[in-house]
C-alpha positions in Angstrom: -188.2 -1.1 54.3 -184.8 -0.3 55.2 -182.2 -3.3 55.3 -182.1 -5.0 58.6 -178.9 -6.6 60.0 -179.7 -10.4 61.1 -179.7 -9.0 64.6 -182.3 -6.5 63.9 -184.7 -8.7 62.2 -185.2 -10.3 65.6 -187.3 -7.9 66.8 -189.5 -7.5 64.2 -189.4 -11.3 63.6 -190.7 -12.0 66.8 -193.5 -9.4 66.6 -194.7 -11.2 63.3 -195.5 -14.5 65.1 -196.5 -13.1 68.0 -199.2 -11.2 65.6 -199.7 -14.2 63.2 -200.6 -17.0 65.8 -202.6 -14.8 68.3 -203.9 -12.2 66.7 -207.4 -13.5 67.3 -206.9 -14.6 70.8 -208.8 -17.8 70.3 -206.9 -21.3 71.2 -208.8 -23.1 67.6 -206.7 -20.5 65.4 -203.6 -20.8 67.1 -204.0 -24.6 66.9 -204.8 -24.1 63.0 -202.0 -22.0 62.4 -199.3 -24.2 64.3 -200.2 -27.4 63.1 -199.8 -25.6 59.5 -196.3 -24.6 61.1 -195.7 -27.8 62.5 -196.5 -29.8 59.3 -193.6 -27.9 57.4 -190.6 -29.2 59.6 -189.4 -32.4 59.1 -188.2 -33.3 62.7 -191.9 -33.0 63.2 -193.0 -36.0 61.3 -190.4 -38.1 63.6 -191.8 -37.1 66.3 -195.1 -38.2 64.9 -195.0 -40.8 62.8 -191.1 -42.1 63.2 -191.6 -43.1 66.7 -194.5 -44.4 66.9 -193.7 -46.5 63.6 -190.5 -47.7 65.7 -192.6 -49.0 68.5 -194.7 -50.6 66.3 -191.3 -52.5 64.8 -190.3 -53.0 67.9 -193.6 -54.4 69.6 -193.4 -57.1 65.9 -189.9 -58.3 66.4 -190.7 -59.2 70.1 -193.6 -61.0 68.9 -191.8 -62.6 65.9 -189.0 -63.7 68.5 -191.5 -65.5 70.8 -192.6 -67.0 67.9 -189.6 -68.3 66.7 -189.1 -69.8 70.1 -191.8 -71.9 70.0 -191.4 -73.4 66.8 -190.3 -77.0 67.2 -186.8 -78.3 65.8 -186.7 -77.7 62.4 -186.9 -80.6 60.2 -186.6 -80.9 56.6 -190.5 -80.3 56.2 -190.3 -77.5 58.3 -187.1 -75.9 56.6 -189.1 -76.4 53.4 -191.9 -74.3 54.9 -189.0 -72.2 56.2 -188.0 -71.0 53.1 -190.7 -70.2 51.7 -192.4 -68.5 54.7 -188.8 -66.5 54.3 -189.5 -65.7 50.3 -193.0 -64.3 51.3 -191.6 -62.2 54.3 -189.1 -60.5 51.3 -192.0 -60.1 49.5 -193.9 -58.2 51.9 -191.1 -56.3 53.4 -190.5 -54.7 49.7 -194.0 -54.1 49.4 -193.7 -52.3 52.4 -190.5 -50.6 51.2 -192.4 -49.8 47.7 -195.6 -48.1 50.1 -192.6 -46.1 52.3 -191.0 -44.8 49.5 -194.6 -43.7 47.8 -195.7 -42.5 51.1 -193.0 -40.0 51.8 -192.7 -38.1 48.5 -196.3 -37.7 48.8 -195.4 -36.0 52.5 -192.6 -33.9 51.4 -194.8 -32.9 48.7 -197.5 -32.0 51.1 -194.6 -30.7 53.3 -193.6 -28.0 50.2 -197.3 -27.4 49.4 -197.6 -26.1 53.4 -194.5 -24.2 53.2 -196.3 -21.9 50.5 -199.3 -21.4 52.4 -197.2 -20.9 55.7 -195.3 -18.1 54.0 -198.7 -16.7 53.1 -200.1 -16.7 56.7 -196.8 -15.0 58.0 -196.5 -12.5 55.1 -200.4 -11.5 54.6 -202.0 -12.2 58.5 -204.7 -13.1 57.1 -205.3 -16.7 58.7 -206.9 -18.3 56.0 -205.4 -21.4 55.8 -207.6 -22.8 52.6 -206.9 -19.7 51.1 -203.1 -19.7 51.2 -203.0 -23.5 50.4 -204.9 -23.1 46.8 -202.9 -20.7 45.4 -199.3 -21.6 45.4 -200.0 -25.2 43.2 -197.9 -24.6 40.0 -195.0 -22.9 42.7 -195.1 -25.9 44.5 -194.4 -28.4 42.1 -191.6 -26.5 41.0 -190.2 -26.2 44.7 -191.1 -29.8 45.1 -188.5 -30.9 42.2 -185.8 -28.8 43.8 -186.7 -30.0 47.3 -186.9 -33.5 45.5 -183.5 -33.4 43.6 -182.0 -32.0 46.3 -183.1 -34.9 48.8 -181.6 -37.4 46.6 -179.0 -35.8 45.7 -178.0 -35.9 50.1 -179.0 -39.4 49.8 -176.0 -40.3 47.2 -173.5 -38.6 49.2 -174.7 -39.6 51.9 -174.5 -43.0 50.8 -171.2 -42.6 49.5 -169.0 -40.6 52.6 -170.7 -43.4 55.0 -170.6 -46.3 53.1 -166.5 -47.1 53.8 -167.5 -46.6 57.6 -169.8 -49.0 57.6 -167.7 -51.4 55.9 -165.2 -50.9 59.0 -167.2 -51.1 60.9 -168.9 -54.5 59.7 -165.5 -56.1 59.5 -164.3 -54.7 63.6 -167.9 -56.3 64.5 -167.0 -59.7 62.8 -163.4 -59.8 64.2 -164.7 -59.2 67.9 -167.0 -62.0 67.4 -164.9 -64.2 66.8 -163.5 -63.4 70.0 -166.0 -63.8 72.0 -167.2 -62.0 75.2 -164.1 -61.1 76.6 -163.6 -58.8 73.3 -162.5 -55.4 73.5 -164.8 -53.2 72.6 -162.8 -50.2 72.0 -161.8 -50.7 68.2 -165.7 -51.3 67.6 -165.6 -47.3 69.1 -163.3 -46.4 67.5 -164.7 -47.2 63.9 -168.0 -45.7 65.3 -166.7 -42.3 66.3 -166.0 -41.0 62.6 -169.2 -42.0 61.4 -170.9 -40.3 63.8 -168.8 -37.1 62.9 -169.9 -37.7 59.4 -173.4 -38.1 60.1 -173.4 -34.8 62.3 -171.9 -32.8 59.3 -174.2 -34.3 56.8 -177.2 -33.3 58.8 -176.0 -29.7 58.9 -174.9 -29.6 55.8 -178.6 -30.8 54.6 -180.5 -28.4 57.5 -178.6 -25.4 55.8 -179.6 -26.3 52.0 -183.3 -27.3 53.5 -183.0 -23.4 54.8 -181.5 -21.6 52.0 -183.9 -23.3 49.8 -187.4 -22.8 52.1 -185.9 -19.0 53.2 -184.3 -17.6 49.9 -185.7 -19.5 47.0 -189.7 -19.7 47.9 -190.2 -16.1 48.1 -189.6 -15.3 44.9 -191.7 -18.0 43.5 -194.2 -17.1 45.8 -194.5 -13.4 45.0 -193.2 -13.3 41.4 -193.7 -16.7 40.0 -190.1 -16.8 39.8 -188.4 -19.9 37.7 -186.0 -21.6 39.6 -183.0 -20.4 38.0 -184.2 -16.8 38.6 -184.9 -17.8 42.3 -181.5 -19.1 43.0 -179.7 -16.4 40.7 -181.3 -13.9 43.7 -180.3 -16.1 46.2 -176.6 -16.1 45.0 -176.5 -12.8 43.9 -177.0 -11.8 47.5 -174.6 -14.6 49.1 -171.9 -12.3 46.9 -172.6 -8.8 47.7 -174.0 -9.4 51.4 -171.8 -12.7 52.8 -171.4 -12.0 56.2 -175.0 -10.9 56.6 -176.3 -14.3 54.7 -174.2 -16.1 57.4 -174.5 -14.5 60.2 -178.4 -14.9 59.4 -177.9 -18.6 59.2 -176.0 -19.1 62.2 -178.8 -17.1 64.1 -181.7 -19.0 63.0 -180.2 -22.2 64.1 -179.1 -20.8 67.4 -182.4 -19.0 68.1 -184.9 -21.2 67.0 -183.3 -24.1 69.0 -183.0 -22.2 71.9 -186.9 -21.7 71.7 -187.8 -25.0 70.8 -185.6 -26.6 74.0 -187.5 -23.9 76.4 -190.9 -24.7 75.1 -190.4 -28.4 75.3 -188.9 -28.0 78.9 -192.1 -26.7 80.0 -194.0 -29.0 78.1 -192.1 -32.2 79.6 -192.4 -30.6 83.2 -196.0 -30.0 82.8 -196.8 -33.3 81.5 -194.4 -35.0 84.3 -196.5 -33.3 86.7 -199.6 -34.5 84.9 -197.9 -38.2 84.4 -196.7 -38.5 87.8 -200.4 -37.2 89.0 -202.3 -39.9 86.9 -199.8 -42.8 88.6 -200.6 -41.5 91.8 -204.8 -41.6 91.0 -204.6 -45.0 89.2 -202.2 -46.4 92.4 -205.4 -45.1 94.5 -208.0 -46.5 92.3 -206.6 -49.8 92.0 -206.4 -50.5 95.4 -210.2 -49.4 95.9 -210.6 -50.9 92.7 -209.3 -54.5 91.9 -210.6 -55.8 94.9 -214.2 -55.1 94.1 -214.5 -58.5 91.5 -214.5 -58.4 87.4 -216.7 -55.7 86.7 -214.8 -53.1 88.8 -211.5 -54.5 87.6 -213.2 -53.7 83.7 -214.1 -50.0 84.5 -210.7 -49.9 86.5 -208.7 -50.5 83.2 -211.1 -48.2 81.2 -210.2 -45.3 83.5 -206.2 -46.5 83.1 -206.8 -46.1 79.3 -208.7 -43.0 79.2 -205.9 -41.3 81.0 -203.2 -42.8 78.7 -205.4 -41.5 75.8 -206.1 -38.1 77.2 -202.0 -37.6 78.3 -201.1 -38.7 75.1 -203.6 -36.4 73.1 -202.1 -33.5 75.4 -198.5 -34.1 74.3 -199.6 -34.3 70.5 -201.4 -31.2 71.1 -197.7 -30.0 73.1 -195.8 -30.7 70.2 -197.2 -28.8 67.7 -197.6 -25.9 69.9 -193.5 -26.3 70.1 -193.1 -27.3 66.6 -195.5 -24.7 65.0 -194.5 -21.6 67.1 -190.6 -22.3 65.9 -191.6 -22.6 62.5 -193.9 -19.4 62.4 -190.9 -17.6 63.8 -188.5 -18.8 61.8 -190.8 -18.1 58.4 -191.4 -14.8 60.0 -187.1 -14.1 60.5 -186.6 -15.3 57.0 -189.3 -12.6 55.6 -188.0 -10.0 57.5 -184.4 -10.4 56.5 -184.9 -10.8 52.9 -188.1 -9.0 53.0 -185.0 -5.9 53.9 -183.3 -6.8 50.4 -185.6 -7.9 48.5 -188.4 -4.7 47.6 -191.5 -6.8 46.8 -191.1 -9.0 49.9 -190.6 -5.8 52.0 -193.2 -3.7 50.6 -195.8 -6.9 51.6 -194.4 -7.2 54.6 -194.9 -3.3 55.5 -196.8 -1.6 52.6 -195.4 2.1 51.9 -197.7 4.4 53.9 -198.8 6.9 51.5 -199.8 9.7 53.6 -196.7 10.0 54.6 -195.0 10.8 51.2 -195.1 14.5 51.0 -194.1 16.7 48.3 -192.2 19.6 49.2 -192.6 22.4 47.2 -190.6 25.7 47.1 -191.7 29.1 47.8 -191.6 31.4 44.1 -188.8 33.6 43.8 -189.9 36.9 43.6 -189.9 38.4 40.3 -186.8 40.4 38.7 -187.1 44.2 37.8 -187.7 45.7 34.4 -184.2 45.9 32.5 -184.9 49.6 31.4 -185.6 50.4 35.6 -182.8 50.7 38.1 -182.5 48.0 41.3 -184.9 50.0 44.0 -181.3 50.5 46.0 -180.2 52.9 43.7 
């Protein structure tokens, strides 16, 4: 394979996914293939498990506050029963804390697992998904400690440039309550804005060492069971002989794959607008046919109401890892293609040398020389 400037690996990039998530022309595979996709981005699990968790917390702390509200004055009794109703609630919420923590390494290790088999399925095409998932398992849990290390490495500085912030920003909160609701809320900005800044960088520094690692380090433990130290030592041996390619690449692959992902989910929030907006006005027309009709039409009335909730929901799940799975396969399929151009064994799986088309040419004989004891024929 000849080596492709991040520009020209578009093309071909494009063709892979294109080839890799309809190849059969069957709705089942693509949804196979994209959920695998899907499953490898982390912005995916917020989507699905992040928000939903949040409206659970949210639903709880509205329920807790009513609660609270109707307790009667507390009186020494009931700030006995207070604290210990407060020792169990610390109890619980670092159980819960404990079960998070356990929870998402075993996601991110399912998360580097399915970036193995998702790199198989965009290298290979061979859209086996059990297949590419069993045979990465000692890779993986080598990737899985870098990916590991890595993510609590972000954590401490993380941690550390944002801490002083928060201090700050603690101590501007506690100075404008003291002055009550005619405060001005400016300082309180003020502290905010760098710590937003902060948090901005550290998310792109973190979304280019999460891409370095998934797009330069896994192929060569993929393909050549390559220790880490051999992985990264290609990875930087590249960054110093190719540096403007290696960033141009980078830049690219932010810049395209978010351009796809915000036209996708455009169309998918218009469509299920027009869909959301069509279920109000059916359930507006049911219920006034509906509610009036006594109990047991009210019942089915709210069954209907829920089955359309259920079915809109299902069709935005479904949505999103349409989205989230075609931007993965593409950027997998960028990433193989780029490398795959420096990197031989990558490229020669990606295209495999044609061998009918290596030819040896062979030269014509030279005609033979005369006898020494005979004169040239010009004589």
């Amino acid at each position: 394979m000849t080596t492709l400037s991040p520009a020209d690996a578009l093309g071909p990039a494009f063709r892979r996914a294109r080839e890799v998530m309809l190849a059969p022309k069957r709705l089942g595979f693509f949804l196979k293939i994209a959920l695998v996709a899907a499953l490898t981005q982390p912005s995916f699990y917020s989507v699905t498990i992040s928000y939903p968790m949040q409206g659970v917390q949210a639903g709880a702390g509205a329920a807790m506050r009513h609660a609270s509200s109707s307790i009667a004055p507390a009186s020494n009794f009931s700030s006995g029963i207070g604290a210990v109703a407060g020792g169990i609630t610390f109890a619980v919420l670092a159980a819960f804390l404990l079960i998070g923590l356990l929870f998402s390494i075993l996601i991110l290790y399912v998360l580097c697992r399915l970036r193995f088999a998702l790199f198989d399925l965009v290298v290979y095409k061979h859209g086996k998904v059990r297949e590419a998932w069993a045979k990465y398992g000692k890779q993986t849990l080598r990737y899985f400690g870098v990916v590991l290390l890595a993510s609590l490495a972000f954590l401490v500085v993380a941690a550390v440039t944002a801490a002083p912030f928060f201090v700050r920003i603690i101590k501007t909160a506690n100075v404008l309550g003291l002055q009550g609701q005619n405060a001005n809320p400016w300082p309180l900005l003020a502290q905010m804005l760098p710590l937003l800044g902060v948090i901005f960088l550290l998310a792109l520094a973190w979304a280019v060492v999460d891409a370095v690692v998934q797009d330069f380090v896994l192929p060569s433990m993929a393909i050549e069971d390559a220790s880490i130290e051999g992985a990264f030592g290609r990875f930087f041996t590249l960054l110093r002989t190719d540096t403007g390619s290696v960033l141009v690449y980078l830049l690219l692959r932010f810049v395209v794959a978010l351009g796809i992902s915000w036209v996708l989910m455009m169309v998918v929030l218009v469509a299920l607008l027009m869909l959301g907006l069509g279920g109000v006005a059916v359930g507006a027309g049911l219920f006034h046919v509906m509610w009036q009709g006594g109990a047991g039409m009210q019942i089915v009335f709210v069954m209907i109401v829920a089955a359309m909730a259920i079915v809109l929901l299902a069709l935005y799940f479904v949505a999103s890892i349409s989205v989230y799975g075609t931007v993965a396969v593409f950027k997998q399929s960028y990433a193989a293609y780029f490398f795959g151009s420096r990197y031989t064994e990558l490229g020669n799986r990606l295209e495999p040398p044609d061998e009918d088309m290596v030819t040896v040419v062979v030269e014509p004989p030279l005609p033979p020389l005369p006898p020494l004891q005979e004169p040239p024929p010009i004589w």
